[in-house]
C-alpha positions as CSV (number, residue, x, y, z in Angstrom):
1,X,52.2,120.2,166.6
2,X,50.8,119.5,163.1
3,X,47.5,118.3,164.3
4,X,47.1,122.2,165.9
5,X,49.1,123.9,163.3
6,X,47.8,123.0,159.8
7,X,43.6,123.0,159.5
8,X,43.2,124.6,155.5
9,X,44.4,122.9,151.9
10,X,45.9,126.2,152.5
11,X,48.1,126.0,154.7
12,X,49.8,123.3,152.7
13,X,52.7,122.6,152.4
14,X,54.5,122.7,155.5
15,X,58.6,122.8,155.0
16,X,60.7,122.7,158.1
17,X,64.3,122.7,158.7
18,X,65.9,122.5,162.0
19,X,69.4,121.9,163.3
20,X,69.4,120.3,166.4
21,X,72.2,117.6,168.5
22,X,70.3,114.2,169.0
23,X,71.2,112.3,172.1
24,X,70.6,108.5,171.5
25,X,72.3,105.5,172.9
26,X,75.1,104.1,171.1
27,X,76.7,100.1,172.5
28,X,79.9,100.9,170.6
29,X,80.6,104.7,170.1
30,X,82.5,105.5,166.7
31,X,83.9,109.1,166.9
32,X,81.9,111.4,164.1
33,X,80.0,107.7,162.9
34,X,77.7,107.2,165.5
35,X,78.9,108.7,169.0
36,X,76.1,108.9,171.9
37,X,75.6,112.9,170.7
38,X,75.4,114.0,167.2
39,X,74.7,117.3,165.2
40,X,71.9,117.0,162.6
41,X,70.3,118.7,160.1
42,X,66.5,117.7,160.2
43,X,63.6,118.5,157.6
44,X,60.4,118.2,158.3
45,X,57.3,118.3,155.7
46,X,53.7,118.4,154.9
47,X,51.7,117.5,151.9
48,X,48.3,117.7,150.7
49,X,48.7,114.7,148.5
50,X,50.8,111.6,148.1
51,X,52.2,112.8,144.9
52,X,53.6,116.2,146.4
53,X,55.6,114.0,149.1
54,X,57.1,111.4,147.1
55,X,58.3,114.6,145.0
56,X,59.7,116.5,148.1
57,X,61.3,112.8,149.2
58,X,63.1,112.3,146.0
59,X,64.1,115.9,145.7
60,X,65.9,116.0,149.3
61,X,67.5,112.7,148.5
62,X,69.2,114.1,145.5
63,X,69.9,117.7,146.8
64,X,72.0,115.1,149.9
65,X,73.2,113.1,146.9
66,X,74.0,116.8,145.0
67,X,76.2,118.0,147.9
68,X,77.9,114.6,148.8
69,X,79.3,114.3,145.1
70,X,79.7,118.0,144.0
71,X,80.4,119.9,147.6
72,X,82.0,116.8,149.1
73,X,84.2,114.8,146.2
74,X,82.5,111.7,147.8
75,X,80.2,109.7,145.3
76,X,77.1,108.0,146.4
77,X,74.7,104.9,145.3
78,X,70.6,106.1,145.3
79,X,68.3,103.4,146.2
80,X,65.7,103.1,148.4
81,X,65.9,100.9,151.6
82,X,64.3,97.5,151.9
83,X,61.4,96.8,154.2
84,X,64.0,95.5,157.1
85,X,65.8,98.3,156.7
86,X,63.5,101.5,156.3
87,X,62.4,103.8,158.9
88,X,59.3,102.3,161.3
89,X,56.4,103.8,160.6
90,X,57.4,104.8,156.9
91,X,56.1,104.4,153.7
92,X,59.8,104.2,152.0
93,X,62.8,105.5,153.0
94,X,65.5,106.1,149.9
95,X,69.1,106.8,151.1
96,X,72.6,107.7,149.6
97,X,75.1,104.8,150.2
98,X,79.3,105.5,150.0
99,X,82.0,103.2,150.4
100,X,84.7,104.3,153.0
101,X,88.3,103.4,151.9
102,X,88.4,100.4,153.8
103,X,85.5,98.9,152.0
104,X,83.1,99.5,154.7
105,X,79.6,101.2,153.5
106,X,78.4,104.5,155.3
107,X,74.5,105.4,155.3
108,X,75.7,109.2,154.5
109,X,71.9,110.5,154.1
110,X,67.9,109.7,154.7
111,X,64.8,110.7,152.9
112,X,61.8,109.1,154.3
113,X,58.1,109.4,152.9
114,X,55.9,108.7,155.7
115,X,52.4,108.9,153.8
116,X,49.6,109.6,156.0
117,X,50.2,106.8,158.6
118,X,51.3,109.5,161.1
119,X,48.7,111.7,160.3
120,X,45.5,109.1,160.8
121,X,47.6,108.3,164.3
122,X,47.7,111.7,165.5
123,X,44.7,113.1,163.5
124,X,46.2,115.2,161.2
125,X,43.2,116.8,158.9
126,X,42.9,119.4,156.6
127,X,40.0,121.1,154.3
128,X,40.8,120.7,150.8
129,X,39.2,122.5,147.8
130,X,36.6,120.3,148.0
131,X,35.8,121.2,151.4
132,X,36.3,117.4,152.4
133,X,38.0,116.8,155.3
134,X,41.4,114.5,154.3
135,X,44.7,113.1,156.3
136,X,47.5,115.0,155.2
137,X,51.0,113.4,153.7
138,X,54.4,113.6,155.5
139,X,58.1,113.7,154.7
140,X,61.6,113.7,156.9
141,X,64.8,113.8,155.8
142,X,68.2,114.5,157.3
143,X,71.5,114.1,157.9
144,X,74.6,114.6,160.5
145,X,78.0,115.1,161.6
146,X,78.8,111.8,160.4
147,X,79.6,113.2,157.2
148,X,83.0,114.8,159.0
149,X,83.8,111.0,159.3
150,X,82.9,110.2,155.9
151,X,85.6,113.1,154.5
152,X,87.9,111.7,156.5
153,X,87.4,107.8,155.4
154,X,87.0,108.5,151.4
155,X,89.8,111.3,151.1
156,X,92.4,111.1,153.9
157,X,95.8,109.5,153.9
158,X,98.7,108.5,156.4
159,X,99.7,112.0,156.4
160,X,96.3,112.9,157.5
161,X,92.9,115.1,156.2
162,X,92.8,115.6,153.0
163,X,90.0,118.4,152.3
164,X,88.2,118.9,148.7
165,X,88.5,122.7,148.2
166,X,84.7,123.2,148.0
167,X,84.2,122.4,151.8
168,X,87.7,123.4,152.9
169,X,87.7,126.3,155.6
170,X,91.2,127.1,153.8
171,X,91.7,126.4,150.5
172,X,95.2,128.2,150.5
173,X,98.1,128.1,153.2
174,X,101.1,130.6,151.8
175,X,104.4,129.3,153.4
176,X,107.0,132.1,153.5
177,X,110.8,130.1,153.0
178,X,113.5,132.4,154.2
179,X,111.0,134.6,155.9
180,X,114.0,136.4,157.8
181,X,115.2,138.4,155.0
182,X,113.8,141.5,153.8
183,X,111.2,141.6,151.9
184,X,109.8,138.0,152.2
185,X,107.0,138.8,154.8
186,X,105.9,141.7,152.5
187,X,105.7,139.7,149.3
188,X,103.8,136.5,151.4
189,X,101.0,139.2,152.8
190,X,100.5,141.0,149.7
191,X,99.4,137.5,147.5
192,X,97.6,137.0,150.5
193,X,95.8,140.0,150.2
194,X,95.6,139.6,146.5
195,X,94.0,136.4,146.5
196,X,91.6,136.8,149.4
197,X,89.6,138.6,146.8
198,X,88.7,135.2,145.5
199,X,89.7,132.2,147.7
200,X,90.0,131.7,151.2
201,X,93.7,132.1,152.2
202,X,96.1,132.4,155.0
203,X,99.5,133.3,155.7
204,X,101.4,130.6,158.2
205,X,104.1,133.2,159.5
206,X,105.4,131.5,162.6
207,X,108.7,131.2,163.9
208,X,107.8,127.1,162.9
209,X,110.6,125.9,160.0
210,X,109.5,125.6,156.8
211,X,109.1,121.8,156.4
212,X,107.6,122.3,159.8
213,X,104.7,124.4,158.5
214,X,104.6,121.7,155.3
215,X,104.1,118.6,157.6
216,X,101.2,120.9,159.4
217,X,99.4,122.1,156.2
218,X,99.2,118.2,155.8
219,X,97.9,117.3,158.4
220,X,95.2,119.5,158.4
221,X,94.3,118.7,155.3
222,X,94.7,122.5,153.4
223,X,94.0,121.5,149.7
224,X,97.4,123.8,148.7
225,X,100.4,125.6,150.2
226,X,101.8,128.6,148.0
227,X,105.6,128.4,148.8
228,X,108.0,132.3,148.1
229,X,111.1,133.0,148.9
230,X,113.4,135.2,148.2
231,X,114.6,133.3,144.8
232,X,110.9,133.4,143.6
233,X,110.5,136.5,144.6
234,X,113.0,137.6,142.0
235,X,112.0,135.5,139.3
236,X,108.3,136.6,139.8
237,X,106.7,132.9,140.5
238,X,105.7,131.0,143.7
239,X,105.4,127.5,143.8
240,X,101.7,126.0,144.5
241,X,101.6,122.5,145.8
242,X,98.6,120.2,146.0
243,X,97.7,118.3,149.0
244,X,96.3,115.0,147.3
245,X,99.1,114.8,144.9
246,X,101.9,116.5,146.2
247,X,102.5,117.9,142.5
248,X,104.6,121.2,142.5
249,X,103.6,123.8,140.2
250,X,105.7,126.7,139.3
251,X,103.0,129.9,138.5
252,X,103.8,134.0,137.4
253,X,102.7,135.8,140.3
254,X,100.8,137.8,137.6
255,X,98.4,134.7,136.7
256,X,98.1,133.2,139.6
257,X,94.9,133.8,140.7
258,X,93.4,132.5,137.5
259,X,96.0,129.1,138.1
260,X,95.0,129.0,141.6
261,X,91.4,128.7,140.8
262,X,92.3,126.1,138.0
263,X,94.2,124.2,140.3
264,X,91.4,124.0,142.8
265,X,88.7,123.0,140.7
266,X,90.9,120.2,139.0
267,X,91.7,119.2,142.2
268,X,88.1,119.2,143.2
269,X,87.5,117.0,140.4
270,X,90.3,114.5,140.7
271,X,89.2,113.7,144.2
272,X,85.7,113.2,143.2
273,X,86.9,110.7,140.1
274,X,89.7,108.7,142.4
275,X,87.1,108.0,144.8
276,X,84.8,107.0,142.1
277,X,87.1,105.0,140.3
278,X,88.1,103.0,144.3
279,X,84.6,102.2,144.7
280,X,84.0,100.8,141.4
281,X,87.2,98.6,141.5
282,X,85.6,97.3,144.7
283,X,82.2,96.6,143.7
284,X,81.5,93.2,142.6
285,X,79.0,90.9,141.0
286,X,77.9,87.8,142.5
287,X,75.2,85.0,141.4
288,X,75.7,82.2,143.5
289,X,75.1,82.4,147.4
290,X,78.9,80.4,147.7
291,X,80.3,83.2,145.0
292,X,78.3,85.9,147.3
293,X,79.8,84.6,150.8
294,X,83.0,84.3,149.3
295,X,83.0,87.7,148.1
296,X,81.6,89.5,151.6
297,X,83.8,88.0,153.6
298,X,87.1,88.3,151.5
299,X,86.6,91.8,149.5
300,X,86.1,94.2,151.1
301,X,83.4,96.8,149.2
302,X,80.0,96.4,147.9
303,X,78.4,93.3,146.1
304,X,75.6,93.1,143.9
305,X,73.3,90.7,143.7
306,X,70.1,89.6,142.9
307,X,67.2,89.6,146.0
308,X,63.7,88.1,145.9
309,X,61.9,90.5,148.1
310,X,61.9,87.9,151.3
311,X,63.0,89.2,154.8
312,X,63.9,85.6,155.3
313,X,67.3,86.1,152.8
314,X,68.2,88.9,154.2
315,X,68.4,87.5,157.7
316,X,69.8,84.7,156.5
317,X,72.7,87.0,154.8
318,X,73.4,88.7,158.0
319,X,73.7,85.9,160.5
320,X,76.0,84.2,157.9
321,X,78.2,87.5,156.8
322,X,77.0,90.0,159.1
323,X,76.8,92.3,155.7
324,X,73.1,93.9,155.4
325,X,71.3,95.2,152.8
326,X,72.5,98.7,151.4
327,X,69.7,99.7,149.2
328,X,67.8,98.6,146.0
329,X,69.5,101.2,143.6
330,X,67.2,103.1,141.0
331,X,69.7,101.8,138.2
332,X,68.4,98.6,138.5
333,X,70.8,95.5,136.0
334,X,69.2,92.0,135.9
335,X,72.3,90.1,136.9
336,X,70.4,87.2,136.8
337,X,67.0,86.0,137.5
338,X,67.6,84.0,140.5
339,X,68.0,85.4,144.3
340,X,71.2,85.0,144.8
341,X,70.1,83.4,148.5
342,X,67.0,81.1,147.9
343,X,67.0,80.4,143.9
344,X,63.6,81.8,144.1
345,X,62.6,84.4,141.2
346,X,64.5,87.9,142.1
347,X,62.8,90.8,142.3
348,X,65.4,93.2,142.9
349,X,69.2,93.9,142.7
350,X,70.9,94.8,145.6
351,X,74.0,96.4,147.1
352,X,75.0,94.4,150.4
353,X,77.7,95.2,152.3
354,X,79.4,95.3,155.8
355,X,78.7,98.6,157.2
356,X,79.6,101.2,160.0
């Protein structure tokens, strides 16, 4: 397509997007993780120089890493992939690693530079300003429906989802108590009505029991339920709980769009932090290859260590553990000068881990 597509310096760059359902096969199907048939969100781009498409590579990697953290509540490791682990036929491929609450790593996103390798194979030329013929530079980067799986692994709990607000299709279920007598129906549709001006909210007026209709909003993961009833409806107030903590917070019906939103975005933040602060209390440090195989196989998280650049160690690593190379992050700590496999000089720290 390129070869026929892109001929003049001017025609550069090329940006595509595309979402598209990728059938591949899969020995052991995990549902959202890596079933047979996915949902992706593919980018596709074209470069007159090596510099513009490490620049779009890094910039899609951190838009991913962006959304994951500030959209999502889920934080993420940068890094780039090691030679083993990179995408055939690219130059580098960078990724955003997060721990799952089990301790399990999930690749969550891909950025690939593919320099001009494609290009030369499929004879992709263009015309610069110099009126010299040259291969163009390439970029891909994308990411699926296995982020679904990765809200549900960080955030959820044995009641069930538990949604940030920022990605939550209802940030707001108002529970009517008492909805039988007179007047309670009325009150519960007008705050909805009232605070659909700012926040996406419904109103769960089935015949269903109140603690029915609490247990449900759990489930599904609704970051808060506004309960009224007749008592608050006389003492002007409604109750607001949140999902993640279950805290119960008494509000004025005349602020509570202003304490909704508060409550939203500190809950937003909250989630973002407690997952932060899990996946730092199970990231560890090891040195030694005994302290490192100790570590894998009885902690479950991430552990850094210390690399020499050899394929050799990281085979090594995975028939022994079965844990694999995450990435090489761009905050790079000497840890110590020794790969934590052979003894040999490192050359790079590491996050390993066991992975889905």
């Amino acid at each position: 397509f390129y070869q026929k597509e892109v001929h003049s310096y001017r025609d550069l760059p090329k940006v595509y997007n595309q979402w598209c359902s990728v059938l591949r096969w899969e020995k052991t199907t995990r549902p959202f993780l890596r079933s047979r048939e996915f949902l992706w969100q593919e980018g596709h781009t074209v470069h007159a120089t090596e510099e513009d498409a490490e620049a779009r590579t890094q910039q899609m990697l951190n838009v991913y890493a962006d959304f994951c953290e500030q959209v999502l509540a889920m934080p993420v490791i940068k890094g780039r992939k090691t030679d083993k682990e990179k995408l055939a036929g690219a130059t580098a491929t960078y990724t955003i690693e997060a721990l799952m609450h089990d301790g399990k790593a999930l690749q969550s996103g891909t950025s690939h530079n593919f320099g001009d390798g494609f290009a030369r194979a499929f004879g992709i030329q263009f015309t610069d300003k110099d009126n010299q013929l040259k291969y163009v530079h390439q970029t891909s980067w994308g990411v699926t429906t296995r982020l679904i799986g990765a809200i549900i692994m960080v955030h959820g709990d044995d009641s069930g989802l538990v949604l940030p607000p920022r990605i939550a299709p209802v940030q707001t279920m108002i529970i009517p108590v008492a909805q039988h007598k007179e007047g309670v129906l009325d009150k519960a549709y007008e705050l909805r009505d009232k605070l659909a001006r700012q926040f996406k909210v419904k109103v769960d007026d089935s015949e269903k029991s109140p603690g029915w209709k609490f247990a449900e909003q759990e489930i599904k993961g609704i970051p808060t339920r506004i309960e009224i009833g007749p008592k608050d409806i006389e003492a002007n107030q409604a109750v607001i709980v949140r999902r993640d903590t279950r805290e119960k917070i008494v509000v004025s019906l005349d602020e509570i769009e202003t304490k909704l939103g508060e409550i939203l975005e500190t809950m937003q933040h909250d989630m973002l932090e407690k997952a932060r602060a899990h996946r730092d209390s199970h990231t560890y440090d090891a040195t030694t290859y005994e302290e490192f195989v100790e570590t894998i196989n009885n902690k479950p998280g991430f552990v850094r260590a210390m690399w020499c650049g050899d394929q050799a160690c990281e085979d090594k690593i995975k028939e022994d553990t079965t844990a694999t190379s995450r990435c090489m992050p761009f905050e790079q700590h000497q840890l110590s000068d020794k790969c934590v496999c052979c003894g040999r000089p490192a050359k790079k720290m590491v996050y390993w881990g066991k992975a889905y």
